[in-house]
MARBA-3410 file (N, C-alpha, C, O; in Angstrom, 1 decimal):
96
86.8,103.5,121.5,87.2,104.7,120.8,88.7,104.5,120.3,89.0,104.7,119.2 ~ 89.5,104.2,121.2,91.2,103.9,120.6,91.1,103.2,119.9,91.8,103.3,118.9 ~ 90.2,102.2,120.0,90.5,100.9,118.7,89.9,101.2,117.0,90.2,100.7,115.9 ~ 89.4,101.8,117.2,88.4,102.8,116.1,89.8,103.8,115.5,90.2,103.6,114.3 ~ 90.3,104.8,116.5,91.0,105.5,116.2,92.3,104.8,115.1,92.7,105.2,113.9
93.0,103.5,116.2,93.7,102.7,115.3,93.5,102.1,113.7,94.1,102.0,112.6 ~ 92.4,101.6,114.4,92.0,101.3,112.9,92.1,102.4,111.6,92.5,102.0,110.5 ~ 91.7,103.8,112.0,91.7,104.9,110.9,93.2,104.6,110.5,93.6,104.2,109.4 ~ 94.1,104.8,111.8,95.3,104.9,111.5,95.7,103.9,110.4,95.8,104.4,109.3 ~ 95.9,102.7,110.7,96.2,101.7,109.9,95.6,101.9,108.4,96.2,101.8,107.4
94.2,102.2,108.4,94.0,101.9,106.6,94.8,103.3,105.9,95.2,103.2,104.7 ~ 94.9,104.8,106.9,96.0,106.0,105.9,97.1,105.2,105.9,97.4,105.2,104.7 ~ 97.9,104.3,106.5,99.4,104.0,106.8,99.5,103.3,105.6,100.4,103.4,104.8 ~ 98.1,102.2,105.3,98.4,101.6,103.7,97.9,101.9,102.4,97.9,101.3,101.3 ~ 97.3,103.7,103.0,97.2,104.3,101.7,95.3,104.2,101.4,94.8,104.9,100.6
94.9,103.5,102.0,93.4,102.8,102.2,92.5,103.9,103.2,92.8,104.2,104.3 ~ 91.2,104.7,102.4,90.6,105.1,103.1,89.1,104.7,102.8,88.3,105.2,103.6 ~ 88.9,104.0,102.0,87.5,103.3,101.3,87.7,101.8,101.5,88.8,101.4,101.1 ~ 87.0,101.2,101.9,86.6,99.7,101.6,86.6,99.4,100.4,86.3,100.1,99.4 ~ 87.0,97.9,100.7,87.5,97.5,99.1,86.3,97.6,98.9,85.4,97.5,99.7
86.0,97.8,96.9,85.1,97.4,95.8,84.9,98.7,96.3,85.7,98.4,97.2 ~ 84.5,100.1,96.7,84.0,101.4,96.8,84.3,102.3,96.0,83.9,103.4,95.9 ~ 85.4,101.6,95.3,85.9,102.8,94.3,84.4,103.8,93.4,83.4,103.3,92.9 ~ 84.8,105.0,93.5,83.3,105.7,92.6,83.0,105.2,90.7,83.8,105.3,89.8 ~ 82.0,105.0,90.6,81.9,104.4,89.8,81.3,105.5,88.6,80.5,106.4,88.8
82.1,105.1,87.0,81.9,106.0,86.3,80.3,106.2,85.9,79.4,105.3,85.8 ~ 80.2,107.8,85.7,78.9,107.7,85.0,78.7,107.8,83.7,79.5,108.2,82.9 ~ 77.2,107.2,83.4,77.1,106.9,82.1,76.8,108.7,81.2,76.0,109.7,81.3 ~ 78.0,108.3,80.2,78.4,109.5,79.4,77.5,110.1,78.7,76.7,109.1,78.6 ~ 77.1,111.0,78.0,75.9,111.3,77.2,76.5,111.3,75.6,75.9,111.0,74.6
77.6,111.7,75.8,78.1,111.3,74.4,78.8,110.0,74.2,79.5,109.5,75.1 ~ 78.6,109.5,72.9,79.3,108.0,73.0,80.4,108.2,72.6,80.9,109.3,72.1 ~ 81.2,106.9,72.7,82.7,107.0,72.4,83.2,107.5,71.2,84.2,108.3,71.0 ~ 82.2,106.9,70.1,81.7,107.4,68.4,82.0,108.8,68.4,83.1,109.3,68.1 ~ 80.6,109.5,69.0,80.6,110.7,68.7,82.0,111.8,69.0,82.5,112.7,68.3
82.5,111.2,70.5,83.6,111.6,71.2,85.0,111.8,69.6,85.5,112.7,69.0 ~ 85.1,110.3,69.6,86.1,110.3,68.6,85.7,111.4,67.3,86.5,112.2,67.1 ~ 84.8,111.3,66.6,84.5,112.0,66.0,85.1,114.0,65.9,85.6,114.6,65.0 ~ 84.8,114.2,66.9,85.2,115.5,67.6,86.6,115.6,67.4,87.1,116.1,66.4 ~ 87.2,115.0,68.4,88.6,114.3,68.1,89.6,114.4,67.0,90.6,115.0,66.8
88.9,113.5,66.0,89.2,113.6,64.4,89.4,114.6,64.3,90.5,114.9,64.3 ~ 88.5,115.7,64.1,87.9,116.7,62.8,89.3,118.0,63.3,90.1,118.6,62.6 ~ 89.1,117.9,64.7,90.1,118.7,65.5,91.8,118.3,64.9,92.5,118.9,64.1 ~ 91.9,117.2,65.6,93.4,116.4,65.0,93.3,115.1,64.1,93.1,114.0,64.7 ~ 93.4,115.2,62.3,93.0,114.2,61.9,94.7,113.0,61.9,95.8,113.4,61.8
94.1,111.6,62.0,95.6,111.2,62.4,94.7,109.7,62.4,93.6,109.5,61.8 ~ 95.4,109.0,63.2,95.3,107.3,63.4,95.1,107.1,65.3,96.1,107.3,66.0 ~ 93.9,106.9,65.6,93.9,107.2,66.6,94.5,105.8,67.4,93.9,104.8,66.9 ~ 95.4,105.5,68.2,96.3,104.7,68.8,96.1,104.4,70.1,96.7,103.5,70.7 ~ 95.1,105.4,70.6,94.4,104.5,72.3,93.6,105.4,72.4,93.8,106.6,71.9
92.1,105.1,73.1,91.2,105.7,73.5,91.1,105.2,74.6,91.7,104.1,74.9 ~ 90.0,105.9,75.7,90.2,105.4,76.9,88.7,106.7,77.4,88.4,107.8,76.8 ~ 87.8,106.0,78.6,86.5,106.9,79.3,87.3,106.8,80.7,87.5,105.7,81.2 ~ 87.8,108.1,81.3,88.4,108.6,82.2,88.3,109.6,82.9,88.1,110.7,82.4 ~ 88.5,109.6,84.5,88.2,110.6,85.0,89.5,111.4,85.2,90.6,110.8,85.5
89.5,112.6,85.0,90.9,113.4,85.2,90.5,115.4,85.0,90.0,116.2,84.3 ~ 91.1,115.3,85.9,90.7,116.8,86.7,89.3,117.1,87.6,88.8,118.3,87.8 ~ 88.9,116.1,88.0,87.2,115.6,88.2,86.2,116.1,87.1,85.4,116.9,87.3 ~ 86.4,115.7,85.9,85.4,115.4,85.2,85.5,113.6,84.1,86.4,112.8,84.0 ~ 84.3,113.7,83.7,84.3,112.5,82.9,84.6,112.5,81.3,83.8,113.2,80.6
85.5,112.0,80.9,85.9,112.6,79.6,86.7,111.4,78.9,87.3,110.5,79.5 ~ 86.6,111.5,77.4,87.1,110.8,76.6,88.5,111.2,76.2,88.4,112.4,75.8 ~ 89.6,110.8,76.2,90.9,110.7,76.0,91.5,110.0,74.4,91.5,108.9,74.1 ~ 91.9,110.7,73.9,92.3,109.7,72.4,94.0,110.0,72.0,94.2,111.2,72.1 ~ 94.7,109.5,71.8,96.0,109.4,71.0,96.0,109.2,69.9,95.8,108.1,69.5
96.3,110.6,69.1,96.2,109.8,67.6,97.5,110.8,67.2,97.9,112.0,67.3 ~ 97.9,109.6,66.5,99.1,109.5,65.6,98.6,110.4,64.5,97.4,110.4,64.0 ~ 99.7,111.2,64.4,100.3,112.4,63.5,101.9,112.5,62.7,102.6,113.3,63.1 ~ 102.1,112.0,62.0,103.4,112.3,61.4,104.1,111.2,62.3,103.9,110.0,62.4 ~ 105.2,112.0,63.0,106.0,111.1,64.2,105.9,111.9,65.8,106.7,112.2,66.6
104.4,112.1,65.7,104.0,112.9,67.2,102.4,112.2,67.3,101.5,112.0,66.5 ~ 102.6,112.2,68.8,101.3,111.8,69.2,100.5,113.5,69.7,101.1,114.4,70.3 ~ 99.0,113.5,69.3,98.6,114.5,69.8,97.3,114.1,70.7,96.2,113.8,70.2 ~ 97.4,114.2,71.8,96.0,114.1,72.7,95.2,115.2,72.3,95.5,116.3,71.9 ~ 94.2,114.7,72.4,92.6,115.4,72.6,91.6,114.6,73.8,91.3,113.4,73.7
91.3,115.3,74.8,90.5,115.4,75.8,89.3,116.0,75.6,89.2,117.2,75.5 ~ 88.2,114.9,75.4,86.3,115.3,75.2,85.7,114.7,76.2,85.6,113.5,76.5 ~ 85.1,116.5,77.1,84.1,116.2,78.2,83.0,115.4,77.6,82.2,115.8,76.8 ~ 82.9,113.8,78.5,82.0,113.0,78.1,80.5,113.7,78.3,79.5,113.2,77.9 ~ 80.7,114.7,79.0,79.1,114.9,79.1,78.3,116.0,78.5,77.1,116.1,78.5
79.9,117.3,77.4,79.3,118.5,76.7,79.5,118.2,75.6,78.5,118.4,75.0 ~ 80.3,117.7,74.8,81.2,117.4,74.0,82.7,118.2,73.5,83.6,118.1,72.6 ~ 82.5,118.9,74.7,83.5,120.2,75.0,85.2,119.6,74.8,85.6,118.6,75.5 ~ 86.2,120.2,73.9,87.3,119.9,73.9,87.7,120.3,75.6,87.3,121.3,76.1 ~ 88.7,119.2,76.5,89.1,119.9,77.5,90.6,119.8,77.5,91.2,120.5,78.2
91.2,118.9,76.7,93.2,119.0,76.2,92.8,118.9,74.7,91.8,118.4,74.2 ~ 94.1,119.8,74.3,94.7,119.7,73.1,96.3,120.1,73.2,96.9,121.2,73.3 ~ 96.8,118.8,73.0,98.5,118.8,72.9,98.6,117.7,73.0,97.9,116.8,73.5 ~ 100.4,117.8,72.3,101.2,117.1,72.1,101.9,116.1,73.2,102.0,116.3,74.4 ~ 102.2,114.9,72.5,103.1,114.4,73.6,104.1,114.7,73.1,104.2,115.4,72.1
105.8,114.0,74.1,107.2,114.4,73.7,107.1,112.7,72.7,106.2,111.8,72.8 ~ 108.0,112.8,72.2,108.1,111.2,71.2,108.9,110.4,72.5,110.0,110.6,73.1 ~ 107.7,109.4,72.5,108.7,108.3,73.4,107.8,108.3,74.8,107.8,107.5,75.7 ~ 107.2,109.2,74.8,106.2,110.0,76.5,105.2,108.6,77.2,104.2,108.3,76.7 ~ 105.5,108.1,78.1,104.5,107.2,78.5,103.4,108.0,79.1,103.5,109.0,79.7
102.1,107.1,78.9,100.4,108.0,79.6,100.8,107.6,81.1,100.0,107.9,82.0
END
């Protein structure tokens, strides 16, 4: 039992509470990246400068930066409604 207990201890102390390779694995989106981007466009038309299938706020969603003038504007598409979930601005210069 102590040795067990230690053990817990040690993997919070390095931040480790899953065995390696456990990370949750994304699921497959019902909208494609295509359609995602598409949404995206019509919403903020521009040059889109990074796209990315990401999880953030626990949902699964498409992420795009697209150049506008001299501002980047995010748009956030739930990969699974096609639901806008961000719309804004970055600051000029803003790292993701």
């Amino acid at each position: 039992m102590k040795t067990r207990f230690w053990a817990v201890m040690a993997m919070i102390a390095v931040g480790t509470t899953m065995p390696a390779g456990a990370a949750e694995k994304a699921p497959k989106p019902k909208l494609s990246m295509d359609q995602a981007k598409a949404i995206a466009l019509k919403l903020a038309p521009g040059k889109i400068k990074k796209s990315e299938y990401e999880k953030e706020d626990g949902i699964w969603r498409y992420s795009f930066d697209i150049e506008q003038s001299k501002r980047i504007h995010e748009i956030g598409v739930d990969a699974m409604t096609g639901k806008v979930v961000e719309d804004a601005f970055e600051a000029p210069g803003a790292k993701d």
